[in-house]
C-alpha positions in Angstrom: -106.4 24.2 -5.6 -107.1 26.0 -2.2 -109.6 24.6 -0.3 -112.2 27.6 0.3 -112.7 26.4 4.2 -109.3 25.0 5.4 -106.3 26.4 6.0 -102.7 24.6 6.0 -101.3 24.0 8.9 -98.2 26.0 7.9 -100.8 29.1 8.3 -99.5 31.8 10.4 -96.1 30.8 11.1 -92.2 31.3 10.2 -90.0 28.8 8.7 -86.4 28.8 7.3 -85.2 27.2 4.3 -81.7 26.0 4.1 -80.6 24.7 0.9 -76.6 24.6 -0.2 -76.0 28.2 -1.3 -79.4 29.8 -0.1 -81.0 30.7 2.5 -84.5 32.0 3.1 -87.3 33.1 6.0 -91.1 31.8 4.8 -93.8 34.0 6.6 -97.3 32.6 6.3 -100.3 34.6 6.9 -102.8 33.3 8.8 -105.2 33.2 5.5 -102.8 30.6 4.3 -102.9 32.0 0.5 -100.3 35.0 1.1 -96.7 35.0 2.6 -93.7 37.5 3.0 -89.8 36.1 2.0 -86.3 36.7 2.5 -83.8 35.4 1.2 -80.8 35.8 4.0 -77.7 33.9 2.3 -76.4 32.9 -1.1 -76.1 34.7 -4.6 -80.1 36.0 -3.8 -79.4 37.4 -0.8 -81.5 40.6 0.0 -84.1 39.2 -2.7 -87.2 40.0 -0.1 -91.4 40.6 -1.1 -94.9 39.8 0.0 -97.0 37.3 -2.7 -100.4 35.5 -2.8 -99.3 31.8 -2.5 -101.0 28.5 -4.0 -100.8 25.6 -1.8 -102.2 21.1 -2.2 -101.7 18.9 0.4 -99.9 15.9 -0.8 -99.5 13.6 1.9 -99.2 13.4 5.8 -97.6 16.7 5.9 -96.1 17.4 3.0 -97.3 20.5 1.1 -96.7 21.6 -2.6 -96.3 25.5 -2.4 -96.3 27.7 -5.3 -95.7 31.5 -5.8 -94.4 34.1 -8.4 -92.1 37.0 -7.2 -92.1 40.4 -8.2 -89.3 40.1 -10.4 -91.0 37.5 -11.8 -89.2 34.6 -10.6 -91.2 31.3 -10.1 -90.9 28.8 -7.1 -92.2 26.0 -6.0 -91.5 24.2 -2.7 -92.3 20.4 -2.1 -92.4 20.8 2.0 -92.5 18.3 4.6 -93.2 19.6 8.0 -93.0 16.2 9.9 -89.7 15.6 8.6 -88.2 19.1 8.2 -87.2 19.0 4.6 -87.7 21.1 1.7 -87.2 20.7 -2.1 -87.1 23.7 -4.1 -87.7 24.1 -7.9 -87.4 27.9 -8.9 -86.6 29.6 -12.3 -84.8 33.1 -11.7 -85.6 36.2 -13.5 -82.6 34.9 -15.9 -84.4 32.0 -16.3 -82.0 30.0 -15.4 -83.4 27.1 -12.7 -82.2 25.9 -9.8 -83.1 22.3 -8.0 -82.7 22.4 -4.6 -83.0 19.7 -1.1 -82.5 20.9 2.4 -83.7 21.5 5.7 -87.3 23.5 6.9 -87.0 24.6 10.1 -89.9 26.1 12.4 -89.3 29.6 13.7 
């Protein structure tokens, strides 16, 4: 649950995902509880919106990130800022679901 008070440290800032077969820009807003996405490679490509975001500190600085797009696709991203890696467990509007690992790289 978000924390009325705090914001994540991920707040305000651009990262890229890059997983095998996708890749994505993550836009925080400075409120911490809404970003903007792009996919930019891989069968999703052009797949793009702005969503309210749920986020729980799990460790250090890892981050469990949550949304629903649009199309009604769900994500959620295990991040870990200090180490640069993401894990990705989405369902698509098919409902198929993907498992993914890769790199999170400040913008």
């Amino acid at each position: 649950m978000n924390a009325p008070i705090h914001r994540p440290p991920f707040a305000g800032k651009r990262f890229e995902v890059r997983y095998d077969g996708l890749t994505a820009i993550n836009a925080y807003a400075d409120d911490g509880i809404h970003m903007r996405y792009e996919i930019t490679e891989g069968a999703f490509a052009g797949a793009k919106g702005e969503v309210a975001c749920t986020w729980q500190h799990v460790a250090g600085e890892i981050y469990a990130i949550s949304w629903q797009e649009a199309d009604r696709a769900t994500v959620v991203h295990l991040d870990d800022f200090a180490a640069g890696t993401s894990r990705s467990f989405f369902t698509a509007p098919s409902l198929d679901f993907y498992r993914l690992e890769g790199s999170l790289r400040a913008l």
